[in-house]
C-alpha atoms as one frame of an Amber mdcrd trajectory, in Angstrom:
protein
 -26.761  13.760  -0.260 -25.341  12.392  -3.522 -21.646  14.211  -2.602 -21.721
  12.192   0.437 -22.241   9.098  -1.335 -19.585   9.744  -4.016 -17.484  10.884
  -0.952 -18.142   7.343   0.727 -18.032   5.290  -2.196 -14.784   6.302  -2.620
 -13.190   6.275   0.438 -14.382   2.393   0.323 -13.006   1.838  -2.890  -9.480
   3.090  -1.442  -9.811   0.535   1.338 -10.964  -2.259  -0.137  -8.184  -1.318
  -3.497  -5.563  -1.210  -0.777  -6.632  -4.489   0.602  -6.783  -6.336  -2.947
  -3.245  -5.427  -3.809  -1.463  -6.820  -0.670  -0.769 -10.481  -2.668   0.496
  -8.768  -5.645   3.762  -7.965  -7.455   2.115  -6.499 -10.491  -1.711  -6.316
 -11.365  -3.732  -5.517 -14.491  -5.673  -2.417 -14.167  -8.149  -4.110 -16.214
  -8.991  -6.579 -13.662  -9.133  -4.144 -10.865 -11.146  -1.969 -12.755 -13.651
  -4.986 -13.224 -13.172  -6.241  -9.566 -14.232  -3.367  -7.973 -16.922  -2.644
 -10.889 -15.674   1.095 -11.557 -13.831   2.373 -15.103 -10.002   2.070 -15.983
  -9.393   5.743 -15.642 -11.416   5.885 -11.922  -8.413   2.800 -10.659  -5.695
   5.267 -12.030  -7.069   8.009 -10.246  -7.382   5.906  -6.844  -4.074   4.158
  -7.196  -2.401   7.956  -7.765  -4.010   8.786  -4.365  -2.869   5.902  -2.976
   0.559   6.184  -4.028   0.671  10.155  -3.244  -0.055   9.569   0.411   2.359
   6.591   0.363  -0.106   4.062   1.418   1.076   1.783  -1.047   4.879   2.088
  -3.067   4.480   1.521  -6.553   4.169   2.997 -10.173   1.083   2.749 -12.740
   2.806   1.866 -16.139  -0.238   2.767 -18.322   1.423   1.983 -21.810   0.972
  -1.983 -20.890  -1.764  -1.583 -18.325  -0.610  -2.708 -15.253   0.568  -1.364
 -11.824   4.225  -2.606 -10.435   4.367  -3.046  -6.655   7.683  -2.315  -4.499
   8.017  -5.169  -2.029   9.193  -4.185   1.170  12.280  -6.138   0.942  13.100
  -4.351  -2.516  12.819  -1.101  -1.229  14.953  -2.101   2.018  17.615  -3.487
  -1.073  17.080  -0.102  -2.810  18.126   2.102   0.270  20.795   0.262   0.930
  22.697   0.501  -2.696  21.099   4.094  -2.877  23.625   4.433   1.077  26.393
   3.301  -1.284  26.291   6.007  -3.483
């Protein structure tokens, strides 16, 4: 019973981490970590999973403690100067 839980719990921490970063540019881990009430290290692990299956575009820069979003029209300006090469 208490894998199913952990199981649950964090499939709605994904969801509701997902949800949370929509306004941002770049967030704190820090304040996700105490927004959603779980550690600093448990945010890393479910923005990695998030970012492995591409559900959000973005990198975790944990030497300042903070995650960098790609906009979608920043990543349309990428591919097109990464077409020029």
């Amino acid at each position: 019973m208490a894998q199913y839980m952990t199981d649950l719990m964090r499939g709605i921490n994904l969801n509701v981490l997902q949800k949370k970063l929509k306004p941002y540019k770049k967030v704190s881990l820090d304040f996700l970590s105490r927004d959603l009430q779980v550690t600093k290290t448990e945010i890393i692990n479910l923005l990695a999973e998030l970012i492995l299956e591409e559900k959000i575009q973005g990198q975790i820069d944990q030497t300042t403690g903070f995650l960098e979003l790609e906009t979608a029209s920043s990543e349309s300006t990428f591919e097109k100067y990464k077409g020029l090469q």
